[in-house]
C-alpha positions as CSV (number, residue, x, y, z in Angstrom):
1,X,-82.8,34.6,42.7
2,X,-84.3,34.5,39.0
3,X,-81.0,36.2,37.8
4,X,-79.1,33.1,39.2
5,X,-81.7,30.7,37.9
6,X,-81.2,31.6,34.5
7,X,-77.7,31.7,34.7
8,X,-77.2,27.9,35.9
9,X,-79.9,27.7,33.2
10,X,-77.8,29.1,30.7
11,X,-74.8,26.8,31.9
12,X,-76.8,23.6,32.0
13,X,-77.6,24.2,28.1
14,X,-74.7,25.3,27.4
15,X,-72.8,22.0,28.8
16,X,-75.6,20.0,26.9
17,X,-75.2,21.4,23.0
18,X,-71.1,20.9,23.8
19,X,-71.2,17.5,24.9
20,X,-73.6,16.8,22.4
21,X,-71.3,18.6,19.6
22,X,-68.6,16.6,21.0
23,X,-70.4,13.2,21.1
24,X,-71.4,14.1,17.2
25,X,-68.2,14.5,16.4
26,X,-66.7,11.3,17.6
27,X,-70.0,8.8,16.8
28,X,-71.8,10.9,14.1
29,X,-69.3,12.0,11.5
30,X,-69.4,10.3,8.4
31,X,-66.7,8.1,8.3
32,X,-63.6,9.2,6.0
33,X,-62.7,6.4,3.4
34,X,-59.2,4.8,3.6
35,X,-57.1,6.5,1.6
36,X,-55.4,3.2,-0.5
37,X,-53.1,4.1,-3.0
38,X,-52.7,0.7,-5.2
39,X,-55.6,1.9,-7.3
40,X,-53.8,5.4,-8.4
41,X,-50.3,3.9,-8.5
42,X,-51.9,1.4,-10.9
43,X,-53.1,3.7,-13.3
44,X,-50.4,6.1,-13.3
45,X,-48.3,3.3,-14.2
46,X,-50.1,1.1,-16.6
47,X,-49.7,3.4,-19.7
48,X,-46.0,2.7,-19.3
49,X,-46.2,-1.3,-19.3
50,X,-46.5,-3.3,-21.8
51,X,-47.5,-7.2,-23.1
52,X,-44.5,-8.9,-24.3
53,X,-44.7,-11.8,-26.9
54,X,-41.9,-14.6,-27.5
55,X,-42.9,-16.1,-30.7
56,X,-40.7,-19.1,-31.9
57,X,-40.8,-19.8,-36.3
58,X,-43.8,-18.8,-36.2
59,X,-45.5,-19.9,-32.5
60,X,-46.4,-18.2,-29.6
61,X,-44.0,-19.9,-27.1
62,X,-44.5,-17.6,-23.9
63,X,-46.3,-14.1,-22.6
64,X,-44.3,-11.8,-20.0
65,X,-44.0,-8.1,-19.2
66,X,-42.1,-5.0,-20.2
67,X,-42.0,-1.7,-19.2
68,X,-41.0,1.2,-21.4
69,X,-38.3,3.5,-20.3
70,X,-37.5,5.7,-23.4
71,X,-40.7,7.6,-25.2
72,X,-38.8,6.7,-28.4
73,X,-39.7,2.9,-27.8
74,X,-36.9,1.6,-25.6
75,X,-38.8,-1.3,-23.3
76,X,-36.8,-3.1,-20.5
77,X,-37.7,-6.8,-19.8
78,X,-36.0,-10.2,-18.3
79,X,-33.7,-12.0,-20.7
80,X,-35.5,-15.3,-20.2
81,X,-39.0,-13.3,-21.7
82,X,-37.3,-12.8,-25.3
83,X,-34.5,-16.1,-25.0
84,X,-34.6,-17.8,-28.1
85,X,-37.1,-15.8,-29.6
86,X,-37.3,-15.8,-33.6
87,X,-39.9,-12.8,-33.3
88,X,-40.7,-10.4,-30.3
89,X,-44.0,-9.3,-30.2
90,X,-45.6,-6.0,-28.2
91,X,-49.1,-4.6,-26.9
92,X,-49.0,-1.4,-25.5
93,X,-51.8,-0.6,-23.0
94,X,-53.9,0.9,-25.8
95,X,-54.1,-2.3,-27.5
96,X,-51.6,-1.6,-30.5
97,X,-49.4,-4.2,-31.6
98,X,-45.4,-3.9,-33.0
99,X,-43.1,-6.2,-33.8
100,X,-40.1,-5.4,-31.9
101,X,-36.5,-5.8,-32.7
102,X,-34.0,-6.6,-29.7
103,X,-31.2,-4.4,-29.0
104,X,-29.8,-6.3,-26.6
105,X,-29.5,-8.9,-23.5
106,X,-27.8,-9.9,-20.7
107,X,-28.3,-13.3,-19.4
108,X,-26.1,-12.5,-15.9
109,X,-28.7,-10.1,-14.5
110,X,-31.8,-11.6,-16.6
111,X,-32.8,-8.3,-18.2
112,X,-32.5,-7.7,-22.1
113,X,-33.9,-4.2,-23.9
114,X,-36.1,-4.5,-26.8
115,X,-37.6,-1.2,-28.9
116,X,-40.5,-0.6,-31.2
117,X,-40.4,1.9,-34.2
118,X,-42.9,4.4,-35.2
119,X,-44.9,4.1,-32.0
120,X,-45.0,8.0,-31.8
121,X,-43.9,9.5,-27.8
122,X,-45.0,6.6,-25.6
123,X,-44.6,7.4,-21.4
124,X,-41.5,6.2,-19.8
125,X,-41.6,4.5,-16.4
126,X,-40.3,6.9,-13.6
127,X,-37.9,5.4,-11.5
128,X,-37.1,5.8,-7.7
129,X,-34.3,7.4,-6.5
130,X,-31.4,5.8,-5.4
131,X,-32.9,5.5,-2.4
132,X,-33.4,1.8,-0.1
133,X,-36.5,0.4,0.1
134,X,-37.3,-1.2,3.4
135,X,-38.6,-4.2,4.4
136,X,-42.9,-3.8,5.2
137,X,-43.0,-0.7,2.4
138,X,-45.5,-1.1,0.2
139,X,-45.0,-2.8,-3.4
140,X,-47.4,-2.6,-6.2
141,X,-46.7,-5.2,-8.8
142,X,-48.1,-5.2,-12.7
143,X,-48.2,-7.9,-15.2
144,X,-49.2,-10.7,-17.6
145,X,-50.4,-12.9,-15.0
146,X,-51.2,-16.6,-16.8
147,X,-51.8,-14.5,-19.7
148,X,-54.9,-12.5,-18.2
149,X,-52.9,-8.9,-19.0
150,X,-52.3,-5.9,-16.6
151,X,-52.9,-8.0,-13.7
152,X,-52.4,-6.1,-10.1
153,X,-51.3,-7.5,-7.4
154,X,-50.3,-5.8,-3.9
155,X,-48.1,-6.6,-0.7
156,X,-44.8,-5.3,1.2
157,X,-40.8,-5.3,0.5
158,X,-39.9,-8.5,2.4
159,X,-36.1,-7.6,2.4
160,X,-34.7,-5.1,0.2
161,X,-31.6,-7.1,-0.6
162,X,-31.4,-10.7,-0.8
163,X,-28.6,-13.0,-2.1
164,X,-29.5,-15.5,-4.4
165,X,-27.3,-17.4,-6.6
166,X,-28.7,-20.1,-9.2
167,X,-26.6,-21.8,-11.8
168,X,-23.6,-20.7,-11.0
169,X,-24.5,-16.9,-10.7
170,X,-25.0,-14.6,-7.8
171,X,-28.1,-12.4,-7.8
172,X,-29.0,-9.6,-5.3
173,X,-32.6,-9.0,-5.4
174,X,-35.5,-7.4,-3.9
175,X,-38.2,-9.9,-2.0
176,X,-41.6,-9.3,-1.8
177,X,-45.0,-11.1,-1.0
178,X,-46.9,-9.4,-3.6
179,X,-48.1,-12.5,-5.7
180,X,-45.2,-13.2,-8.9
181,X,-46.8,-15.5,-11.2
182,X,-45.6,-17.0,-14.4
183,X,-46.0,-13.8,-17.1
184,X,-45.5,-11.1,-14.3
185,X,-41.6,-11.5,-15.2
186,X,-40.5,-8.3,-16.8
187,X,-43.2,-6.4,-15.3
188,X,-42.3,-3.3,-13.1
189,X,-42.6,-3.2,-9.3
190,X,-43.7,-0.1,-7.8
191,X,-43.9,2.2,-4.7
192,X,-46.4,4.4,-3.3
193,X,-45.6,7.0,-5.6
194,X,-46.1,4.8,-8.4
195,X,-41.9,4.9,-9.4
196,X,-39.9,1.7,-10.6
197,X,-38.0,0.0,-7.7
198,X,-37.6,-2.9,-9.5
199,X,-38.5,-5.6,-12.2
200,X,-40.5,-8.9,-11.0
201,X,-38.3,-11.9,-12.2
202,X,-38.6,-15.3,-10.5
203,X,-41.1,-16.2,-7.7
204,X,-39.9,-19.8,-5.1
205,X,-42.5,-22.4,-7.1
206,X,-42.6,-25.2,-4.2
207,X,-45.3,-26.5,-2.4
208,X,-46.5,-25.0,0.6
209,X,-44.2,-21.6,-0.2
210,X,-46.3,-18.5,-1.1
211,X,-45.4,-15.1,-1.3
212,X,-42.0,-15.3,-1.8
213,X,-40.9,-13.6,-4.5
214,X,-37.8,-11.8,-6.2
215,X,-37.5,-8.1,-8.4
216,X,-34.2,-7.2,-9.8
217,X,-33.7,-3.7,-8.0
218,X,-33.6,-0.4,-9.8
219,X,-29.8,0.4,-9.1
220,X,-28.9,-3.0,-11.7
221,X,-31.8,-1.8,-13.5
222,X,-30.1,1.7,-14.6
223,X,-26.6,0.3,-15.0
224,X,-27.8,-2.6,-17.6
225,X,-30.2,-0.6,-19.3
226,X,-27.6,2.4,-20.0
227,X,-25.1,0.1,-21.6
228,X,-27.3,-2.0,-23.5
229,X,-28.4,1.0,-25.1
230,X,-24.8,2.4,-25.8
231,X,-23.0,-1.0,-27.0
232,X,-25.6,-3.3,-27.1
233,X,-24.2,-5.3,-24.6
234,X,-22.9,-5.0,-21.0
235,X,-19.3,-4.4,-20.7
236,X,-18.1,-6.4,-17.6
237,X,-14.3,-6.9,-16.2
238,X,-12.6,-10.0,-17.0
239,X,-9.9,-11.8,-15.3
240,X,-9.9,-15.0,-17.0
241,X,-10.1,-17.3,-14.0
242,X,-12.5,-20.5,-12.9
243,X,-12.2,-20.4,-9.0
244,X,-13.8,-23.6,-7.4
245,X,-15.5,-22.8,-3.8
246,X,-16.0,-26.1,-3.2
247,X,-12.3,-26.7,-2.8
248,X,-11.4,-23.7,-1.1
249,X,-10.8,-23.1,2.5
250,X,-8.9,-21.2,5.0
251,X,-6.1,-20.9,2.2
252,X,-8.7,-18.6,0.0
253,X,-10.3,-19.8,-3.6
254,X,-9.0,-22.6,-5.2
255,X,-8.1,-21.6,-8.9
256,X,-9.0,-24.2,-11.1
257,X,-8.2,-22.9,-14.6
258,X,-6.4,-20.1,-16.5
259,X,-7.4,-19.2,-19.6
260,X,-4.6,-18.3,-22.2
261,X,-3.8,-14.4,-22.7
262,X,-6.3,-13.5,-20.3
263,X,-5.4,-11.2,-17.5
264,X,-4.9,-13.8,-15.0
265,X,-2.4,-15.8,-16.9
266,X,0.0,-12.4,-18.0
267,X,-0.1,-11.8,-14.3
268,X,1.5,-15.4,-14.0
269,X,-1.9,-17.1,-12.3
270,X,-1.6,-21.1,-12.4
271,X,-3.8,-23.8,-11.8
272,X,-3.9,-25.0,-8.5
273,X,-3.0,-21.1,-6.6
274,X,-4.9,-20.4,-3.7
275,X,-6.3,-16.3,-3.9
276,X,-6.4,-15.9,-0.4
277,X,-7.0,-11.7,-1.0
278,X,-8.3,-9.1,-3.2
279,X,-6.9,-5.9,-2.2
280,X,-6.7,-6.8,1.0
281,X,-10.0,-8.8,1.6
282,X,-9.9,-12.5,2.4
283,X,-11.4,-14.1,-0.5
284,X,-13.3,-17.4,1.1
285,X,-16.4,-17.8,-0.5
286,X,-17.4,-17.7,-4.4
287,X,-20.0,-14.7,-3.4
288,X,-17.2,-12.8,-2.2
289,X,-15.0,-13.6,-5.4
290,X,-17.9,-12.4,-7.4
291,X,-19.4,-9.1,-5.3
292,X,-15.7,-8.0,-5.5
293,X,-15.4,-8.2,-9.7
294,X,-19.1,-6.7,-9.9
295,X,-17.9,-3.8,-8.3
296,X,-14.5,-3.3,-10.2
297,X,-14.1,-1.9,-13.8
298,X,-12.5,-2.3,-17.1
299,X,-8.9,-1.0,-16.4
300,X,-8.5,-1.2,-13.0
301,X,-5.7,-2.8,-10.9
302,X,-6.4,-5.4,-8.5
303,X,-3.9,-6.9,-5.7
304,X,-3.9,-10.1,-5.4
305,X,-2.5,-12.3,-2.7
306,X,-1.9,-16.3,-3.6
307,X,-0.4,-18.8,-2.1
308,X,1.4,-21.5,-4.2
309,X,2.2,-24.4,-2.0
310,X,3.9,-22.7,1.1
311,X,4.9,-19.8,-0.7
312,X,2.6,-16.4,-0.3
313,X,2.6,-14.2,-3.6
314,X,1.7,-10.9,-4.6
315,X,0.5,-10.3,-7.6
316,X,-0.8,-6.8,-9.4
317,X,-3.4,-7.6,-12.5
318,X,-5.2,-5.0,-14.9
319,X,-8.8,-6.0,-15.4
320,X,-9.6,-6.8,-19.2
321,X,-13.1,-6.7,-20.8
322,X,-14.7,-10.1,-21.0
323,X,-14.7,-11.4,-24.7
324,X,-17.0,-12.6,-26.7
325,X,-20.6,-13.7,-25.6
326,X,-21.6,-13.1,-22.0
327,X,-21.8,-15.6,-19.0
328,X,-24.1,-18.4,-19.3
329,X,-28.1,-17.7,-19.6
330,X,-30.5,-17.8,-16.8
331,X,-32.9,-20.5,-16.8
332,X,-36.5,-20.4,-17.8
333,X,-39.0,-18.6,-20.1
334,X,-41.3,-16.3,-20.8
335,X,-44.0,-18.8,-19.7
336,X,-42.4,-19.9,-16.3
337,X,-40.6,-18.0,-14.1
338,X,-37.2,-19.3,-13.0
339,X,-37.5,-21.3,-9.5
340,X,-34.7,-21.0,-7.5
């Protein structure tokens, strides 16, 4: 009988210190912090984004952002930063300042490269891979914010491709809620690993709209950048039409002029055709007309269907390259982003 006492003895304690262990361990335990990244992707990227400066015979007309993406002094920015500029200034996180020289822009996707000498090996931007982003991923966003430098701000990837077009040109960009002000254009926007998936360009300025804001994504980003650096320029294919959507319907795009010796017109392209299809795809709106010479190249042979009156046509054109300057400059400055 005293055997079996201290056996149900031993049981009873035993059940006690377990449930108590078990109790500690869900009430007692020190809470574990939340892990939030924004503080680490911050610092791992802020040695590779810079100040950018748009002085104007001899003012200071407008702050953004750049971010470097060559160690020998290559910085990427938005066209409408350095527009006009008689002098490009840049501070580097460490406080050093360079007068920069641009080596080139490109008004159609608002981005323009600029590079500073004798800076010594400065830390390139990593980029994403070609990978999507989706929409409620995190975004970390760095810039120039009013002019109060290296300003952070946080939210989420709205939607990961969204059409925009504004004077006359179509943009595909990324949208995010993490706050865009005027001088976070140029500035990098980041994921959780701390990797470019885009530059912050233009924010919607109305009243009552917040968070709505718009990064050039990292797949135009690479493209631009690679041929501003090798021609100092981007190289774009050229047909040597102006389409009107306006006047276009079920017939296709209504062609409005024809430059002289451009592709268009030595494939025999008039002034009133209707292009009703581009190798095989109805052409009906003017983002249609323009996703579809985006994604040709210099050289290549398009089909075209037209009608002329009642008569259908099919004509075969060689894509030129577009001469001269580029298409017509986006909007704005360093000082205030673009509103679309």
């Amino acid at each position: 009988m005293a055997r079996m006492s201290w056996q149900m003895w031993l049981v009873g304690f035993l059940g006690v210190t377990i449930g108590a262990v078990a109790v500690l361990g869900l009430t007692g335990r020190p809470a574990v912090g939340f892990n939030w990244p924004v503080p680490q992707i911050a610092g791992q990227a802020r040695p590779s984004v810079t100040v950018v400066l748009n002085y104007q015979k001899g003012h200071l007309k407008g702050m953004g952002t750049g971010v470097i993406v060559k160690a020998a002094g290559d910085i990427v920015t938005n066209y409408h930063v350095v527009a006009h500029a008689t002098r490009v200034g840049v501070i580097l996180s460490n406080g050093r300042r360079y007068t920069a020289s641009v080596v080139g822009t490109d008004p159609p996707t608002d981005l323009a490269v600029v590079h500073i000498a004798h800076a010594g090996l400065l830390k390139p931007i990593r980029f994403a891979p070609s990978t999507r982003v989706v929409p409620g991923e995190l975004a970390v966003a760095i810039g120039n914010s009013l002019g109060l430098t290296y300003s952070v701000t946080a939210g989420v990837i709205s939607a990961p491709d969204r059409t925009v077009e504004r004077d006359g040109q179509i943009y595909h960009l990324i949208q995010t809620d993490a706050a865009i002000n005027p001088g976070n254009s140029g500035g990098p926007l980041l994921n959780t690993r701390g990797q470019l998936i885009g530059i912050n360009s233009s924010k919607i300025a109305q009243t009552g709209v917040e968070g709505i804001g718009f990064a050039i994504p990292d797949s135009v980003l690479k493209a631009v950048i690679a041929q501003i650096l090798k021609y100092g320029q981007v190289q774009r294919p050229w047909i040597g039409v102006a389409v009107d959507g306006t006047r276009s319907g079920s017939a296709g795009l209504f062609v409005v002029r024809v430059e002289p010796k451009s592709p268009a017109a030595k494939a025999g392209l008039r002034p009133g055709d209707f292009i009703a299809k581009v190798n095989g795809h109805p052409m009906h709106t003017l983002t249609q007309w323009t996703d579809v010479i985006a994604s040709s190249r210099i050289g290549q042979s398009l089909s075209l269907t037209l009608w002329r009156g009642s008569d259908q046509l099919a004509v075969s054109l060689r894509l030129g390259a577009r001469p001269g300057s580029e298409a017509q400059a986006v909007s704005g400055t360093s000082s205030r982003a673009p509103d679309f």
